[in-house]
N, C-alpha and C positions, 0 to 999 in steps of 0.2 A: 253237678259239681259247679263248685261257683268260679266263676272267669277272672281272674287276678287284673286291674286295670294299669294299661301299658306305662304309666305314668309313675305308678309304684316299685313296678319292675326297676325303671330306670334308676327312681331312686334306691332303692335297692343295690342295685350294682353298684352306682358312684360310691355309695357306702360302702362296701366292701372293697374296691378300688380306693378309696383313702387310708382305711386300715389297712391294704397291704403297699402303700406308698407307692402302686402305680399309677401314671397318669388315665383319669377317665375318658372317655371315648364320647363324641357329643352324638354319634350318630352311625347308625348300621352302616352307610356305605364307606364314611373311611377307613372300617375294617378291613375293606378291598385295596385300600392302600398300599398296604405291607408287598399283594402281589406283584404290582407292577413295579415298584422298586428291586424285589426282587430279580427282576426278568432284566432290566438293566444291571443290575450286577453284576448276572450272568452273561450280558454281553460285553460288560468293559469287562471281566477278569477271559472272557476268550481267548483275546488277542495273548493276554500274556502266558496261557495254557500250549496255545500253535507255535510262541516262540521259543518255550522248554522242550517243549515236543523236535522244534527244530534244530534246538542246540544239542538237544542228543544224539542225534541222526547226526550220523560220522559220513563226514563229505568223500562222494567218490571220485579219487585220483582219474585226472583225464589222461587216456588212451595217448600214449607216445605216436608223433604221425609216422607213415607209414616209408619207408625208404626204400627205394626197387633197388633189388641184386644188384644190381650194373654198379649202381652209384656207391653203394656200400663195399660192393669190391673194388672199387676207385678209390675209396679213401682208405683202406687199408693196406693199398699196392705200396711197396717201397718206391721212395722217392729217387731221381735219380742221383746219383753219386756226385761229388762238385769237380771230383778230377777229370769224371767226364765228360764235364763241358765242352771243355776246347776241343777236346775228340768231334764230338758230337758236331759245334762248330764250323770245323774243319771238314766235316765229310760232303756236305754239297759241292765244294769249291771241288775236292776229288773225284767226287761222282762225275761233275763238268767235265774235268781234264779228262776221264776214262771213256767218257760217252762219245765227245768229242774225237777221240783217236778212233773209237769204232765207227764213228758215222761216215757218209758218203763222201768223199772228196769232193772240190768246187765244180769238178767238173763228172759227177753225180756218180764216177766207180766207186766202189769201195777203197780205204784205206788199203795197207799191209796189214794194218792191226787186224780190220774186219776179216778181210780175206785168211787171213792166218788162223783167227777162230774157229772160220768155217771147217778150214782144212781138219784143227785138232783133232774136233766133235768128229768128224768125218775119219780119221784114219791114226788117229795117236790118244785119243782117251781111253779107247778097252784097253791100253795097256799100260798107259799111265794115271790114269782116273782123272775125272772128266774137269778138277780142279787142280789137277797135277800132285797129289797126296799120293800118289804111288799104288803099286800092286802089280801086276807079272813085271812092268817095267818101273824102274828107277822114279824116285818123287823127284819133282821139280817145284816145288811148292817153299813156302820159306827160304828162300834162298841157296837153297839145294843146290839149283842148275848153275847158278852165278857162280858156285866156289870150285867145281869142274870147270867153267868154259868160264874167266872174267874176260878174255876176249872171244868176240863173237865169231870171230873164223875158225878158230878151233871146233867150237860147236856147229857151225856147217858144212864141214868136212866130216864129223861123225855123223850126224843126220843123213848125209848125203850115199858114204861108202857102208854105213852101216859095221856091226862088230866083226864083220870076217872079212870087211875090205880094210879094216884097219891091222889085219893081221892075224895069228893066231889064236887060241885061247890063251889068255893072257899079257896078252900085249897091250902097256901101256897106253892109255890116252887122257888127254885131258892136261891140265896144271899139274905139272909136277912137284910143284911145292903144295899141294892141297891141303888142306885143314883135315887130320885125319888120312892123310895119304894119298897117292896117284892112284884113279879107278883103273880096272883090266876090264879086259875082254871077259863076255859071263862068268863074270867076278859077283854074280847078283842073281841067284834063283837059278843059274847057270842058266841062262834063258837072255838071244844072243840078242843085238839090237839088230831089229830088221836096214835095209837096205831102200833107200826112196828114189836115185837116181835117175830108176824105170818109173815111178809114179807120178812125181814131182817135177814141175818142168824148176828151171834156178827161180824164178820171179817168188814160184809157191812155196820153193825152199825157205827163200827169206823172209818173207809172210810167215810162215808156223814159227819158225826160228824164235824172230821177234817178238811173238802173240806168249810164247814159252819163258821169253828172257824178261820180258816188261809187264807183261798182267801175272804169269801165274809167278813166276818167282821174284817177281817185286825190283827188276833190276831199274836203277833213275836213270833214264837217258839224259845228255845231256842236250835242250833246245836245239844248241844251232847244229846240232847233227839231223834233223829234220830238212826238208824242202816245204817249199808253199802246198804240195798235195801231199804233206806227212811221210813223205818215204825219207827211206832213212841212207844218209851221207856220211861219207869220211869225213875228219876232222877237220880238210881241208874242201870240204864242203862237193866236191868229188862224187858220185854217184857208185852204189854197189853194183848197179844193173844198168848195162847202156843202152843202147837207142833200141837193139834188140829182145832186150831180156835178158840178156847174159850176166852173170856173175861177172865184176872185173876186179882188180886193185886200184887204189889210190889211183895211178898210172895210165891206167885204163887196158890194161893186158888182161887175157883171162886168169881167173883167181883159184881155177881146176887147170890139170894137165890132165892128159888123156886117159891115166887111170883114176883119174876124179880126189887124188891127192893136192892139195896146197902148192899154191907158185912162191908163196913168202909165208915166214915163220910167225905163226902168230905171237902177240906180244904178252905173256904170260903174268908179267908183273906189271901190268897195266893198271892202275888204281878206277875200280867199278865206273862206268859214268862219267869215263875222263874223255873216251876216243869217240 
């Protein structure tokens, strides 16, 4: 077979390449050309293939951070009220004045006030409840006790003879002009008031008394019935108790006679906080 000479070929081709109006080819390897343009195309259209890719890809919402119990029940808590500011406010200054009365006098005994607590908790809470809200015995709490006894010798005269020295069942005591009426004798669960005269020496008397008339049922004393170690004075500045402990009057006479009754009539219409 006879060997076509390369020279022919070529012309050949061009020929055919003119007739069909495409450009001839001067040489085998530019044929390789096409590939390596290729391979760049394919890497500048990459980039814009990874960014379709990426705009399709639906972005994932970030994770809310994370808030502990405590703080998320802290901002949900109601806030406080505006009326109870001044409340609020005020209750240091009060807690002072109340701590102050319980604490140690200058000369390191206890107050009346303290001493008077003690007694309570000790011999008058199982029956009157230990904040004076009542139960076997009578409340003294809100102002209970104040509207019974607004002077304070009334009420240690019952403390003292208790409900059967005051007389029979039913015998009047207290204010007789009362809010709601003058109490009786086991007029109340028919369950009598004990007797303290045998317990209580007078000093102790007046200590619970007090601790009864001032903290639990909210009575205002008034300052200058105080002394320099907090015990409590007549109006005229007069001592309850003398040099012995004795209960006295204004006068300084004792303020029991010997059946542990009153030497003067207490003042009934005495406005709270005044004597």
């Amino acid at each position: 077979m006879t060997e076509v000479p390369e020279h022919l070929l070529k012309r050949s081709k061009d020929r055919r390449s003119a007739l069909s109006g495409e450009a001839p080819s001067s040489d085998a390897p530019a044929a390789a050309a096409p590939a390596a343009d290729t391979g760049s195309a394919v890497a500048a259209t990459a980039p814009t293939a990874a960014a379709k890719v990426a705009a399709a890809t639906p972005a994932v919402a970030a994770e809310p951070a994370f808030v502990p119990p405590y703080v998320e029940a802290a901002l949900k808590r109601k806030k406080i009220p505006v009326w109870a500011m001044p409340v609020l406010a005020f209750l240091p200054v009060w807690v002072f004045i109340y701590i102050g009365g319980l604490s140690p006098a200058s000369d390191g005994k206890p107050t009346q006030l303290a001493q008077g607590q003690a007694i309570f908790a000790a011999q008058c809470a199982g029956c009157h409840g230990s904040a004076g809200g009542g139960g076997v015995g009578r409340p003294m709490n809100e102002g209970n006790l104040i509207k019974t006894f607004p002077d304070i010798l009334g009420q240690l005269q019952f403390v003292w003879l208790g409900s059967n020295g005051m007389g029979p069942a039913g015998t009047p005591y207290g204010d007789p002009d009362r809010e709601g009426g003058q109490h009786k004798t086991l007029s109340y669960n028919g369950n009598p008031m004990p007797a303290f005269n045998k317990s209580l020496k007078p000093a102790e008397l007046l200590a619970v008394v007090r601790y009864e008339r001032e903290v639990l049922s909210g009575y205002k004393i008034d300052p200058t019935q105080l002394d320099a170690k907090a015990q409590l004075t007549y109006g005229n500045s007069s001592p309850y108790l003398d040099a012995e402990g004795q209960l006295v009057t204004p006068e300084g006479k004792p303020l029991f006679d010997a059946d542990g009754k009153l030497t003067i009539e207490p003042n009934w219409t005495m406005p709270v906080g005044s004597k």
